[in-house]
PDB file as gemmi writes it, atoms N, CA and C in Angstrom:
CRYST1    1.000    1.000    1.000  90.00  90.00  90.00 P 1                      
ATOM      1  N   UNK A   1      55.287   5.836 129.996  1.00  0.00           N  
ATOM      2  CA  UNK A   1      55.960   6.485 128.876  1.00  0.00           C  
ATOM      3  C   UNK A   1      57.442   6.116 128.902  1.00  0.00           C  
ATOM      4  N   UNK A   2      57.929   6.047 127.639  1.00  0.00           N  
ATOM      5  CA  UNK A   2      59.422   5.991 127.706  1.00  0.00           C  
ATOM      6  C   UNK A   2      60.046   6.768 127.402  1.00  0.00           C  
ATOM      7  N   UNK A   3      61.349   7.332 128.511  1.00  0.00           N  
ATOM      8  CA  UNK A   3      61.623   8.214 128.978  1.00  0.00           C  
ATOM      9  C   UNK A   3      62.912   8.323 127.502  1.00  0.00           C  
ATOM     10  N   UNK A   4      62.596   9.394 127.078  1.00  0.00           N  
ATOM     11  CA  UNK A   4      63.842   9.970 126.088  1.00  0.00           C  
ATOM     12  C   UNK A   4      65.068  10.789 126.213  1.00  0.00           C  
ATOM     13  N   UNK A   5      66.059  10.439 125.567  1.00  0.00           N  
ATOM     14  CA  UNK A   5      67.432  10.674 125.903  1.00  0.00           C  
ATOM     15  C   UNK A   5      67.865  12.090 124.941  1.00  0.00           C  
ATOM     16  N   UNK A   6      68.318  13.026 125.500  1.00  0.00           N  
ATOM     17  CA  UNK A   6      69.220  14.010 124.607  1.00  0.00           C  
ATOM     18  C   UNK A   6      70.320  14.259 125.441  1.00  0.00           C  
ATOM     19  N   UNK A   7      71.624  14.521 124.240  1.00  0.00           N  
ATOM     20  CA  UNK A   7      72.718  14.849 124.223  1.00  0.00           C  
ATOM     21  C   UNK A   7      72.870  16.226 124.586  1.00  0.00           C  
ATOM     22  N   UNK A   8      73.582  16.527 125.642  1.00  0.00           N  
ATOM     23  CA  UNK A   8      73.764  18.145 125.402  1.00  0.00           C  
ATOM     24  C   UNK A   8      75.146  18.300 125.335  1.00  0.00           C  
ATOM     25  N   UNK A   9      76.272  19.023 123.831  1.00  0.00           N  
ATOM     26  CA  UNK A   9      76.964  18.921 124.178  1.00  0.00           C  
ATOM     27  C   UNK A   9      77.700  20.918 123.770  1.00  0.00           C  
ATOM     28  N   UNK A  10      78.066  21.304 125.007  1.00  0.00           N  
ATOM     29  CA  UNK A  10      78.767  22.634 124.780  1.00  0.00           C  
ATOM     30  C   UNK A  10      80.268  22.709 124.074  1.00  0.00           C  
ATOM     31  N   UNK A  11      80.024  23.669 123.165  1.00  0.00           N  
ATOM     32  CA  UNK A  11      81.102  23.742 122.200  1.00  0.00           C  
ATOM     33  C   UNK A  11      81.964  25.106 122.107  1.00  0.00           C  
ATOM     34  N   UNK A  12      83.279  24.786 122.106  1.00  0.00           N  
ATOM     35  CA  UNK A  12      83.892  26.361 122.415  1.00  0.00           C  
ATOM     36  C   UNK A  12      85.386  26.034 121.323  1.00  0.00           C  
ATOM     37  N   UNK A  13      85.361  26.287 119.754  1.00  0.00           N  
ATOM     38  CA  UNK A  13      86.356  26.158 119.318  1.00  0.00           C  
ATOM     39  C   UNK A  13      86.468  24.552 119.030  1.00  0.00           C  
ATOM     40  N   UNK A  14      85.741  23.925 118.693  1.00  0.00           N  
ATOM     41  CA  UNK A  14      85.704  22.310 118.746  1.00  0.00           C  
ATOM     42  C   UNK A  14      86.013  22.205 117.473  1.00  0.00           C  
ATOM     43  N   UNK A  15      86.854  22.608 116.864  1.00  0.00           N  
ATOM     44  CA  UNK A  15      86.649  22.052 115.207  1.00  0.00           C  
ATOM     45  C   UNK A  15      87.662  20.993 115.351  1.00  0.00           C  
ATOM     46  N   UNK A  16      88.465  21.231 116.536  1.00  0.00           N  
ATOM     47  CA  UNK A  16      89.009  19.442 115.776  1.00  0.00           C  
ATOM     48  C   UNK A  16      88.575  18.027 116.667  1.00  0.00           C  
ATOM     49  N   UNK A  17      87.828  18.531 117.417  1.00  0.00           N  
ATOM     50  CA  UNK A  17      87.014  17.383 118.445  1.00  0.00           C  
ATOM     51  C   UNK A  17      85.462  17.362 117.845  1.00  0.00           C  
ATOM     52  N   UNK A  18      84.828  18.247 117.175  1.00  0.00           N  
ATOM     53  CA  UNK A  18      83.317  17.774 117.249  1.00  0.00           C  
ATOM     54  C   UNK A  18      83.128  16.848 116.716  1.00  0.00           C  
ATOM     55  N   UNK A  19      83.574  16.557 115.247  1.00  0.00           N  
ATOM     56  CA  UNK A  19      83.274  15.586 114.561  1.00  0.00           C  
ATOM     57  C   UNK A  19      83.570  13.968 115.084  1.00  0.00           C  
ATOM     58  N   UNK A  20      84.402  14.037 115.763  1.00  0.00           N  
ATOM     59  CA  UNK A  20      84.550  12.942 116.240  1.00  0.00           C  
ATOM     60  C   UNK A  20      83.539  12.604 117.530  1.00  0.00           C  
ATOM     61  N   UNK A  21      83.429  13.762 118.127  1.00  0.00           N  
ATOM     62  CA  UNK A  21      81.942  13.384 118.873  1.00  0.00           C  
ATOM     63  C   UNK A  21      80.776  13.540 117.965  1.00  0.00           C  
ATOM     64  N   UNK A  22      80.087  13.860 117.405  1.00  0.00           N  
ATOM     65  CA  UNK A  22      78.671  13.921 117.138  1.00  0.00           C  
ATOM     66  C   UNK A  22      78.700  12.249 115.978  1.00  0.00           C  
ATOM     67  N   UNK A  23      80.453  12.159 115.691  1.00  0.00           N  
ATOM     68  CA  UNK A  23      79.868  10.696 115.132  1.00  0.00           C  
ATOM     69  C   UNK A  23      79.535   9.532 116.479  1.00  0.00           C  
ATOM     70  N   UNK A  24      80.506   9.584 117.525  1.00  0.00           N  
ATOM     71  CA  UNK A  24      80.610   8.773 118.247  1.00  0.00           C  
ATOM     72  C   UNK A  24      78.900   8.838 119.239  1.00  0.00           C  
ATOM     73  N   UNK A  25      78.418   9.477 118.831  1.00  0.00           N  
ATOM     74  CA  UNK A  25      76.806   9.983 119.275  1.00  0.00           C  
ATOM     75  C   UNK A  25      75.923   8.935 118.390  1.00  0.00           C  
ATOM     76  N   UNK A  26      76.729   9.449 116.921  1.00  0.00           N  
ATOM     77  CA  UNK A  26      75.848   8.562 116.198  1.00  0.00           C  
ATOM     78  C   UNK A  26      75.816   7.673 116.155  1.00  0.00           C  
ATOM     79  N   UNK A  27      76.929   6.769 116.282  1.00  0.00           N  
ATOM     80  CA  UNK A  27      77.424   5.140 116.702  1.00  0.00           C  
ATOM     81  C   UNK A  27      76.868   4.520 117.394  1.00  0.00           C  
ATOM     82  N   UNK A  28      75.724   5.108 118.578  1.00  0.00           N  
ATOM     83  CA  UNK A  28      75.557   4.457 120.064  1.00  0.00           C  
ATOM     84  C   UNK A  28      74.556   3.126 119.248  1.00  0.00           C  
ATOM     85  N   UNK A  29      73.916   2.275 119.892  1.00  0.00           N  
ATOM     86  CA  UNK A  29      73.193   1.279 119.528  1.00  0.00           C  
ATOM     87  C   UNK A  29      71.678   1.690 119.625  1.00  0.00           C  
ATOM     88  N   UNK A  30      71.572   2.331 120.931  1.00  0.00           N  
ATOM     89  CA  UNK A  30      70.207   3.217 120.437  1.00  0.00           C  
ATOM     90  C   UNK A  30      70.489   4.639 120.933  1.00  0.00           C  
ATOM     91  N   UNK A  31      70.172   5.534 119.211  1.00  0.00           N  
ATOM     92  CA  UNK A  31      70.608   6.559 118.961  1.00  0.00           C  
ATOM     93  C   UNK A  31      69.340   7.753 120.121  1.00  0.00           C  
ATOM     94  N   UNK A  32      70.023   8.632 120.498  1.00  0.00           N  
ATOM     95  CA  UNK A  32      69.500   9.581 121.258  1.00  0.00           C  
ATOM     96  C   UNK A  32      68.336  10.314 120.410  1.00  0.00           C  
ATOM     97  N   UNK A  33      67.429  10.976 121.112  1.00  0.00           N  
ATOM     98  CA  UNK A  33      66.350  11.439 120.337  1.00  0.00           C  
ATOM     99  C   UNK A  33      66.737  12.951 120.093  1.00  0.00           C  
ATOM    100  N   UNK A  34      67.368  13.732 120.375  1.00  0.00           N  
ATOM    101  CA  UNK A  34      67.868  14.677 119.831  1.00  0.00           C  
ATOM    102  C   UNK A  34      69.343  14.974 120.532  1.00  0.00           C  
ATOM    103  N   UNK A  35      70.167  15.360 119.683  1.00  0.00           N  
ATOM    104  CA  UNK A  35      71.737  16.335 119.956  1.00  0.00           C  
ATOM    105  C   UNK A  35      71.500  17.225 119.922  1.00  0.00           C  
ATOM    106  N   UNK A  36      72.218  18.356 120.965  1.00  0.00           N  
ATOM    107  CA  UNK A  36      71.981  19.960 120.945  1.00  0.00           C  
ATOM    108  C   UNK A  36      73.120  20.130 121.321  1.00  0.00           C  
ATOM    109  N   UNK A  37      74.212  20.711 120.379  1.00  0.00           N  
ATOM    110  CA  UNK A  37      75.406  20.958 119.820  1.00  0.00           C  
ATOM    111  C   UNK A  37      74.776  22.901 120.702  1.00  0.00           C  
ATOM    112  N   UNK A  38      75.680  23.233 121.778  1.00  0.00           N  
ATOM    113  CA  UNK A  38      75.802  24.675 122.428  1.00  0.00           C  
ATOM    114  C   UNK A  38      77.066  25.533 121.682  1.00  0.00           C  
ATOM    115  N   UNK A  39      76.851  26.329 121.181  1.00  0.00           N  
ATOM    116  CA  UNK A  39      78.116  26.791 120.349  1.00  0.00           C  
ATOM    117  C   UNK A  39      77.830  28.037 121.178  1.00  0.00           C  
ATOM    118  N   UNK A  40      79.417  28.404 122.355  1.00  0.00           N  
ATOM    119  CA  UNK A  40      79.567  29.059 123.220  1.00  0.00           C  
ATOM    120  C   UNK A  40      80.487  30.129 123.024  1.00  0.00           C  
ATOM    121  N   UNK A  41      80.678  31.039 121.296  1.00  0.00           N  
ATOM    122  CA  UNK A  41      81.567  31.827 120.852  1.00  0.00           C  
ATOM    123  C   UNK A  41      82.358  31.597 120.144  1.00  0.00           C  
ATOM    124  N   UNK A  42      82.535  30.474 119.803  1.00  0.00           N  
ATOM    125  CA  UNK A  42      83.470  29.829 118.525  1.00  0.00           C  
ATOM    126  C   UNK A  42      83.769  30.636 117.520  1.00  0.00           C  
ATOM    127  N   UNK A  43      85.056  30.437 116.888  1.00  0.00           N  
ATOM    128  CA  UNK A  43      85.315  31.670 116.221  1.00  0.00           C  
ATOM    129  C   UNK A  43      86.156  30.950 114.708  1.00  0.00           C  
ATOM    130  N   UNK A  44      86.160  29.663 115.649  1.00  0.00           N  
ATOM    131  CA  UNK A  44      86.946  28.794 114.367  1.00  0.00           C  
ATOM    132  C   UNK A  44      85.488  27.871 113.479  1.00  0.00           C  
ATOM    133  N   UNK A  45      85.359  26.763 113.046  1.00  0.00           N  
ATOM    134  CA  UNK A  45      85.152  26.401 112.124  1.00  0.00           C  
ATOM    135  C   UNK A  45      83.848  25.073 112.206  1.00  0.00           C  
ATOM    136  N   UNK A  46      83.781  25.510 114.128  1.00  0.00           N  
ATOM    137  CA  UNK A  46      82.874  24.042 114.653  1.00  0.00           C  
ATOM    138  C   UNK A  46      81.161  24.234 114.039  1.00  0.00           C  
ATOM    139  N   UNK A  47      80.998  25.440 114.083  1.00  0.00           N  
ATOM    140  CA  UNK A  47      79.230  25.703 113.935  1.00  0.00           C  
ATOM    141  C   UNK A  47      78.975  25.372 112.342  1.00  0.00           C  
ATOM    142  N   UNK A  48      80.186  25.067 111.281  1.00  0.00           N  
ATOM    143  CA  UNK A  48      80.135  24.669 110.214  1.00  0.00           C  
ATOM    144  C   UNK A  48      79.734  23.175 109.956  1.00  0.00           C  
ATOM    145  N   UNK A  49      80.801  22.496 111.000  1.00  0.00           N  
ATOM    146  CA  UNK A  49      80.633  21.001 110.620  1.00  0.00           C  
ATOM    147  C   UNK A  49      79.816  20.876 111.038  1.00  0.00           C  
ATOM    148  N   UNK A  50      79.026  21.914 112.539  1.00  0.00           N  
ATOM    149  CA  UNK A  50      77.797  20.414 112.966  1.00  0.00           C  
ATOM    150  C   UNK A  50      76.926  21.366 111.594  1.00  0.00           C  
ATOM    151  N   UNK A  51      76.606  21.796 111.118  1.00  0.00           N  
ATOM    152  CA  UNK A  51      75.865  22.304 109.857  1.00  0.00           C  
ATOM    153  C   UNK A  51      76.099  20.871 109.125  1.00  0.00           C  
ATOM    154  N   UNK A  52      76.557  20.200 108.788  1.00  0.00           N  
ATOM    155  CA  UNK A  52      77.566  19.429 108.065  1.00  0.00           C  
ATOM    156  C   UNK A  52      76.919  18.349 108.298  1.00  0.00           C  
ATOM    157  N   UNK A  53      76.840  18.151 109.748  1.00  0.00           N  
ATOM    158  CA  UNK A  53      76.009  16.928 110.472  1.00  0.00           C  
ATOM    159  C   UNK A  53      74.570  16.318 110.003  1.00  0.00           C  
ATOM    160  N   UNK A  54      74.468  17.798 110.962  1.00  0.00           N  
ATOM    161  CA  UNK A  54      72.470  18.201 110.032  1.00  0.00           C  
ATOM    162  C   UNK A  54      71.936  17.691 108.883  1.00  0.00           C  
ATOM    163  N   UNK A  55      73.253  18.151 108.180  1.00  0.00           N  
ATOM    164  CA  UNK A  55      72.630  17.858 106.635  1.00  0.00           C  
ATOM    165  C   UNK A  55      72.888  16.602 106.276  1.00  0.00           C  
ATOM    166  N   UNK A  56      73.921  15.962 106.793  1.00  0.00           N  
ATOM    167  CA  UNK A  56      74.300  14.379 106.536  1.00  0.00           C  
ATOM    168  C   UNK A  56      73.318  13.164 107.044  1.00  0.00           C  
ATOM    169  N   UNK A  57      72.725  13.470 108.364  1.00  0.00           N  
ATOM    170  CA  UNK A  57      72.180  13.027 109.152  1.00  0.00           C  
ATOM    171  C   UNK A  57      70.209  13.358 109.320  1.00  0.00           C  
ATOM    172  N   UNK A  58      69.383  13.306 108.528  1.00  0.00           N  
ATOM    173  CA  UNK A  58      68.349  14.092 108.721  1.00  0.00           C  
ATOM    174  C   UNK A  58      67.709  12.829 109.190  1.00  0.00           C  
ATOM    175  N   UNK A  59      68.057  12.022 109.705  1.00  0.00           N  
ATOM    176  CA  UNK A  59      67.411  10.642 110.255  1.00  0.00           C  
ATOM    177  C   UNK A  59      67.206  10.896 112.016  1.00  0.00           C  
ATOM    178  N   UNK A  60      68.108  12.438 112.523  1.00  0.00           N  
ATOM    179  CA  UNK A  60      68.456  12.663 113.849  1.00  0.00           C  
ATOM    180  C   UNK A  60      68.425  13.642 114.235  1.00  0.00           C  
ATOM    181  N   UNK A  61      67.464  14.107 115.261  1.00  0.00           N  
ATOM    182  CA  UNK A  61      67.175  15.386 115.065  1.00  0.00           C  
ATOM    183  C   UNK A  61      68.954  16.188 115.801  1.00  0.00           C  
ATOM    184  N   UNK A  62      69.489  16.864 115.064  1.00  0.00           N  
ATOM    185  CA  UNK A  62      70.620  17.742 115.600  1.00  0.00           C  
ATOM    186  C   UNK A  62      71.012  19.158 115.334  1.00  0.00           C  
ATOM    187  N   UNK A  63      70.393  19.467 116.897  1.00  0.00           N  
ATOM    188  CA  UNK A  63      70.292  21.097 116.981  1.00  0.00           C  
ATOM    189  C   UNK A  63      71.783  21.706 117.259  1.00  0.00           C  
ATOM    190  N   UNK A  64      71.383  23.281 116.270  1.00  0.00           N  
ATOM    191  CA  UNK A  64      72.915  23.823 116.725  1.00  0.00           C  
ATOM    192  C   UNK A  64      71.925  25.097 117.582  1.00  0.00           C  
ATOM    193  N   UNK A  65      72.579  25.490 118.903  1.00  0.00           N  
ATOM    194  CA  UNK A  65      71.769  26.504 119.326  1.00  0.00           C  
ATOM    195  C   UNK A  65      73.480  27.465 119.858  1.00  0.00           C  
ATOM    196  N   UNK A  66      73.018  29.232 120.014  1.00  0.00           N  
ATOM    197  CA  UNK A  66      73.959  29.816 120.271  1.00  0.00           C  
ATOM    198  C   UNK A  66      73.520  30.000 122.024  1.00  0.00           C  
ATOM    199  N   UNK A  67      74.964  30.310 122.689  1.00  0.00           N  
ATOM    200  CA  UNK A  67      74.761  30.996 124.418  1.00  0.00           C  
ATOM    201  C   UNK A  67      75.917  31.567 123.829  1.00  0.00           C  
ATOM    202  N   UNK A  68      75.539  33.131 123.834  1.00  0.00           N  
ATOM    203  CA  UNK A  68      76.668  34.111 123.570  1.00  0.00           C  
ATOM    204  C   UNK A  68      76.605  35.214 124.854  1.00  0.00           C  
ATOM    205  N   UNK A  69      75.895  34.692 126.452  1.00  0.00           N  
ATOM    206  CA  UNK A  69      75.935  35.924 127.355  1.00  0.00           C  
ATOM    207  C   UNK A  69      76.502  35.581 128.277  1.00  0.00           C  
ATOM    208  N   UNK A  70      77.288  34.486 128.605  1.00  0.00           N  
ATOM    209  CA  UNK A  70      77.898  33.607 129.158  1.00  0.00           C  
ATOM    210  C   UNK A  70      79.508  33.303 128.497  1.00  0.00           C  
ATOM    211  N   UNK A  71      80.220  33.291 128.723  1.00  0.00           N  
ATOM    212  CA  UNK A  71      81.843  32.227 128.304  1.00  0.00           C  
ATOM    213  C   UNK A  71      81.735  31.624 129.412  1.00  0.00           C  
ATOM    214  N   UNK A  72      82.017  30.619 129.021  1.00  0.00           N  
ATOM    215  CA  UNK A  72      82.052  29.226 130.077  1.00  0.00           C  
ATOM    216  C   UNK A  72      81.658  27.582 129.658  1.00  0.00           C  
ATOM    217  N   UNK A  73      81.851  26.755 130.444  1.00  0.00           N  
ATOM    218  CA  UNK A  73      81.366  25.830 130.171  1.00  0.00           C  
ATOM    219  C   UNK A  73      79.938  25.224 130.627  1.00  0.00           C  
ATOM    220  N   UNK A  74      79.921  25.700 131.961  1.00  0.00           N  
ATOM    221  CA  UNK A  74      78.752  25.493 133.135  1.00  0.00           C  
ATOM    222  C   UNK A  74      77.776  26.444 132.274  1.00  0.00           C  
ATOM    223  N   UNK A  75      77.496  27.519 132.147  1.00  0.00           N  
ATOM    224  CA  UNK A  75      76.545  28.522 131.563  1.00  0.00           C  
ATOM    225  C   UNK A  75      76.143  27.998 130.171  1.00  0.00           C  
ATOM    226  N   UNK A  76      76.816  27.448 129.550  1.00  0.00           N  
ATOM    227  CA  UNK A  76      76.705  26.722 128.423  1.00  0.00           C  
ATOM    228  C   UNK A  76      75.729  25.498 128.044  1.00  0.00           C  
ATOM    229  N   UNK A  77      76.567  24.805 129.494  1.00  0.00           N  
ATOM    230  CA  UNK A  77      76.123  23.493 129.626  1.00  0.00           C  
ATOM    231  C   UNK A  77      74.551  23.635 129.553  1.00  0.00           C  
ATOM    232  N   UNK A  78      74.248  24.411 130.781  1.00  0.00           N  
ATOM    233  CA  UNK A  78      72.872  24.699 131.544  1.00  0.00           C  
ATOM    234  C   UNK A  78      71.708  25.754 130.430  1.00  0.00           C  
ATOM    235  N   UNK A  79      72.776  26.310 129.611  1.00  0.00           N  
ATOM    236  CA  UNK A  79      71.500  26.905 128.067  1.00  0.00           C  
ATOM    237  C   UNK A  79      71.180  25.413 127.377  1.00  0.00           C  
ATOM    238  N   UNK A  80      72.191  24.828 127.281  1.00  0.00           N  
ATOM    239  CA  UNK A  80      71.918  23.443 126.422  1.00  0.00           C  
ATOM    240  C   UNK A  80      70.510  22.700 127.100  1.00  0.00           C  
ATOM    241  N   UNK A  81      70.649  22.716 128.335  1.00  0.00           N  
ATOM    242  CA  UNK A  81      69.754  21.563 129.147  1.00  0.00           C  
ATOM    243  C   UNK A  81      68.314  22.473 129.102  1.00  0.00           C  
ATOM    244  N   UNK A  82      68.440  24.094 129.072  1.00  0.00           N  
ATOM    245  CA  UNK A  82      67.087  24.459 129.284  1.00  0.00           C  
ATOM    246  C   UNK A  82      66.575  24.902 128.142  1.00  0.00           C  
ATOM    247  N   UNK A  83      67.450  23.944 127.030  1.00  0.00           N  
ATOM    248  CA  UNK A  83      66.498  23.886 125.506  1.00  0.00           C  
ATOM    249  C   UNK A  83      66.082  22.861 124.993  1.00  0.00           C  
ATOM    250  N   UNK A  84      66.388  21.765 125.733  1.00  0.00           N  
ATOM    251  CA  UNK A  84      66.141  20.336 125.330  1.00  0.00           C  
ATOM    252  C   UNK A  84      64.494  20.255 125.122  1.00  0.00           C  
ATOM    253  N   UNK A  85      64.845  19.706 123.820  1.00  0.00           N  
ATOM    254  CA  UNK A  85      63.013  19.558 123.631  1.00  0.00           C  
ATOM    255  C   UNK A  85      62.318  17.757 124.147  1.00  0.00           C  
ATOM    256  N   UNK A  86      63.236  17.190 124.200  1.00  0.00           N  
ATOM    257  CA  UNK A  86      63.164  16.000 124.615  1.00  0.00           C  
ATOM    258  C   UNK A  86      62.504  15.718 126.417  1.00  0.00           C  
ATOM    259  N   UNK A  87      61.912  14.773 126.391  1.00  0.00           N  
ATOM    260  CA  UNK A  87      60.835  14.632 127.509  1.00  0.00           C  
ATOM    261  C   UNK A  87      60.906  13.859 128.417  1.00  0.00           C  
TER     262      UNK A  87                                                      
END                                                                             
């Protein structure tokens, strides 16, 4: 089997960095089989754009998932990894 790739990336207030990552995701030469965008309490404007993504992008699967019992990055990280649907 060939082994599939996902992105996990935790987000805390990213509105002026996401977009520039989830494009630079999209750029790669072979694109990942799913992004899972962790939105870790954001209060500004990031859980919009990757909405934004989603809808621009339906060629890729890109999840927005919440970890709201945790602040952090590590706790974040590790909700991201134990939602990956990728195999």
């Amino acid at each position: 089997a060939i082994p599939s790739v996902a992105v996990v990336i935790p987000a805390y207030n990213e509105e002026r960095f996401i977009a520039n990552c989830l494009e630079s995701c999209l750029r790669q030469t072979s694109l990942p089989d799913e992004i899972v965008v962790v939105n870790n309490r954001s209060t500004d404007d990031t859980e919009n754009i990757v909405r934004r993504f989603q809808v621009a992008n339906p060629h890729i699967t890109i999840r927005l998932i919440a970890q709201d019992d945790h602040q952090g990055i590590i706790p974040t990280r590790n909700h991201g990894f134990d939602n990956v649907r990728s195999t």
